[in-house]
N, C-alpha and C positions, 0 to 999 in steps of 0.2 A: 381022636384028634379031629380037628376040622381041616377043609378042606384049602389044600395048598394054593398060596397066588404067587403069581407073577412079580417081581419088583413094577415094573411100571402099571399096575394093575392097582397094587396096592397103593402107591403114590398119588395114580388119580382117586381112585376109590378117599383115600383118607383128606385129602383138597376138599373135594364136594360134601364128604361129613362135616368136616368143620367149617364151612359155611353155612351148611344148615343146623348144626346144633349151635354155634354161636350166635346167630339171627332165630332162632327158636326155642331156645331155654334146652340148655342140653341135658342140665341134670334129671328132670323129670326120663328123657330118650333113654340116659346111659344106664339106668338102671333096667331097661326090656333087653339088652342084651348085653352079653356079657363083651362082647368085642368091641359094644359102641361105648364104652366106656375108656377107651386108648383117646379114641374122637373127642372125647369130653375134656381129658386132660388136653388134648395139643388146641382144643380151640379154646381154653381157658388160658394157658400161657399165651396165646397170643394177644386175646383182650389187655391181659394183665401189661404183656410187653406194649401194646398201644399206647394205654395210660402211660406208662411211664415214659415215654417218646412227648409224649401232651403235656405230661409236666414239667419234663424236661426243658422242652419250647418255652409253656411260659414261663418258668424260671431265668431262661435267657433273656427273655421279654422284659422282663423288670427288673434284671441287673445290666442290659443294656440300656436301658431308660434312666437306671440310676448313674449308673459310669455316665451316660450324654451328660445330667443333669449338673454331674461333678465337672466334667470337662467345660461345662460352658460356665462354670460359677468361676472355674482356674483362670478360664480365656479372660472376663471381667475381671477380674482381682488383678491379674498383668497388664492388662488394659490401663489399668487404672493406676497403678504402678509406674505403668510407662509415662503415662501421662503429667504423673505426679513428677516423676524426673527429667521430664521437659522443660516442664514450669518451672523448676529450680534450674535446669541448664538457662533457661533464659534469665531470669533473676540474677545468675552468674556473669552473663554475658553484659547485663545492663549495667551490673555493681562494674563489672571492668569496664566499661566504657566510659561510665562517670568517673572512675579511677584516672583513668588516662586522658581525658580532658585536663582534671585538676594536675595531674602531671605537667600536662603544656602550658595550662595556666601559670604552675610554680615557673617554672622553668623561663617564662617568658618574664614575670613577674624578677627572675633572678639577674635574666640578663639587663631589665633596667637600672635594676640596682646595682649592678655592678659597672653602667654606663655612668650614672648618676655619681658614684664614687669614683671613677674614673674621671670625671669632670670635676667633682670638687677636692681632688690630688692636685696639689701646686707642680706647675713643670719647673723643673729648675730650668733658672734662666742662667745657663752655661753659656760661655764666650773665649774664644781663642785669642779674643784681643780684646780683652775687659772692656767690651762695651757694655752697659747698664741697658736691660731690656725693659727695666722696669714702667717704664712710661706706655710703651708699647701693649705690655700685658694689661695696665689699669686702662686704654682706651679701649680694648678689645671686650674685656670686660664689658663694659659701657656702653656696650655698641653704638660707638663714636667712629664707625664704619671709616668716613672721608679724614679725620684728623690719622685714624690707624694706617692707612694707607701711605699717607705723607711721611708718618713716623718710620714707616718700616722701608721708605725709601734712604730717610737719614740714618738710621742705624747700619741700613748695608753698605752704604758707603763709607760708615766709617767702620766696618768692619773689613771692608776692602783696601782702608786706611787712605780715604780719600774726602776730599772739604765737602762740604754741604752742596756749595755750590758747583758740585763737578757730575760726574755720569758715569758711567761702568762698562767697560770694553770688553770684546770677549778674553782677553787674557788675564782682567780681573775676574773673568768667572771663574776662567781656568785655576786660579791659584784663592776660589775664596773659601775657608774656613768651613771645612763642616759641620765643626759643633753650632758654629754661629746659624749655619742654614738650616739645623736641624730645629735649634731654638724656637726661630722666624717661623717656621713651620709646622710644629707643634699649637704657638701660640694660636695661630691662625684656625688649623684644625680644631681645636677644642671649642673658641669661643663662634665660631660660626657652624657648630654641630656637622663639622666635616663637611663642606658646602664650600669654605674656600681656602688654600692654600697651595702652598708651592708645589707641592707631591701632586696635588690634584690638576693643576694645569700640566705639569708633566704629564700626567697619564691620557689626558685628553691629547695632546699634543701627539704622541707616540702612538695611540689612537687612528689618528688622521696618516700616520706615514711622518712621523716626523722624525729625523737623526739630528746630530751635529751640522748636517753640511745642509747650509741653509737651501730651502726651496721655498720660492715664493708664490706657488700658489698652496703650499701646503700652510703659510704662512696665515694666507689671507681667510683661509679656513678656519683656521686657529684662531682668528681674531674677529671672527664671524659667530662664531661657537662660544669664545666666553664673553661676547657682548662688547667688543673693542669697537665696534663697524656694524652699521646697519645699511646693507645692500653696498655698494661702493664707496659708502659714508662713512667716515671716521670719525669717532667721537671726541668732542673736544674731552680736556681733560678734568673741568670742571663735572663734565658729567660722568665722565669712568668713577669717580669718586664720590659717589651718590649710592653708594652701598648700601645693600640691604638684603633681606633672606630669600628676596623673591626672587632676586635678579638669578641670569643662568650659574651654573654651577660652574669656579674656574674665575670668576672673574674677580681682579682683583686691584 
């Protein structure tokens, strides 16, 4: 038998063999003794286990370069994807937007037409006291402004059931005929594209602060506003009757 070692004798002893049989060509060594032949195996597995460690790395090497190569192909394809359905989101956004013009268009386009028909609908000429409106409505028509004026003086008087020649008090207001005023009213509203009539001076009127109970500086407002009175000046009547589309709104 050969002679007895130490464990840590033997540990170092076998370290320093296999670094010098692996840096020195072991197999030629392992065969002058028969004990450096244990050295020859432990420093041949450990070359073998290097390589494999080496190949291992570049195998990682090249399927982490291949996975990069895949992940940046994926990043560009969604990239491009995205992109692609922006371009359609916005294509969407433009198609609604033209949409919805033409929407306001129709819609704008509707409510003429239906003004336009509303204007060419006959008002019945109703009366509570069969007065004939018809002269009225064909001057309005016409816009024969200053004759419709005069007319719509004689007809309310004789829907007040008073002569030609007379005037209207407030207790002929009080008792006069609504269908007749609504008539008077209407006609007026339509053929002066709602610019002049009786409703409309009321609202101007009530506007300013006006009730029943007369005030006279709310008066001279009122008559300031639809064009009765220029500065302290009253208009004669020849000119209140000079009617036309320009004049202020109210006047009548």
């Amino acid at each position: 038998m050969g002679r007895r070692m130490r464990p840590s004798s033997f540990v170092t002893d076998l370290g320093e063999n296999t670094k010098r049989f692996s840096s020195r060509g072991g197999e030629d060594i392992a065969t002058r003794h028969p004990r450096n032949y244990f050295f020859f195996i432990v420093a041949k597995m450990g070359c073998s286990r290097t390589e494999q460690i080496k190949q291992a790395e570049s195998q990682l090497q090249v399927e982490k370069s291949t996975y990069q190569q895949k992940l940046q192909q994926l990043e560009e394809r969604a990239q491009e994807q995205i992109q692609a359905k922006q371009t359609e989101i916005n294509n969407l956004k433009d198609n609604l937007e033209q949409l919805q013009q033409q929407e306001q268009a129709l819609k704008l386009e509707l409510e003429e037409t239906k003004q336009k028909l509303e204007k060419q609908k006959p008002i019945p000429l109703k009366s509570d006291r069969n007065v004939d409106y018809t002269k009225l409505r064909d001057l309005l028509a016409a816009g024969e402004w200053k004759e419709a004026d005069l007319e719509t003086a004689n007809v309310m008087l004789q829907a007040a059931g008073k002569s030609s020649n007379n005037r209207l008090y407030e207790k002929d207001i009080e008792s006069f005929p609504c269908e007749d005023l609504r008539t008077i009213n209407q006609l007026w509203l339509k053929h002066s594209n709602g610019k002049f009539g009786l409703s409309v001076q009321k609202d101007i009127y009530q506007s300013l602060g006006g009730t029943k109970e007369y005030n006279d500086e709310v008066w001279s407002n009122f008559c300031a506003r639809v064009g009765w009175k220029k500065g302290d000046e009253w208009l004669e009547r020849d000119a209140l009757t000079k009617l036309d589309l320009t004049l202020p709104q109210g006047r009548e």
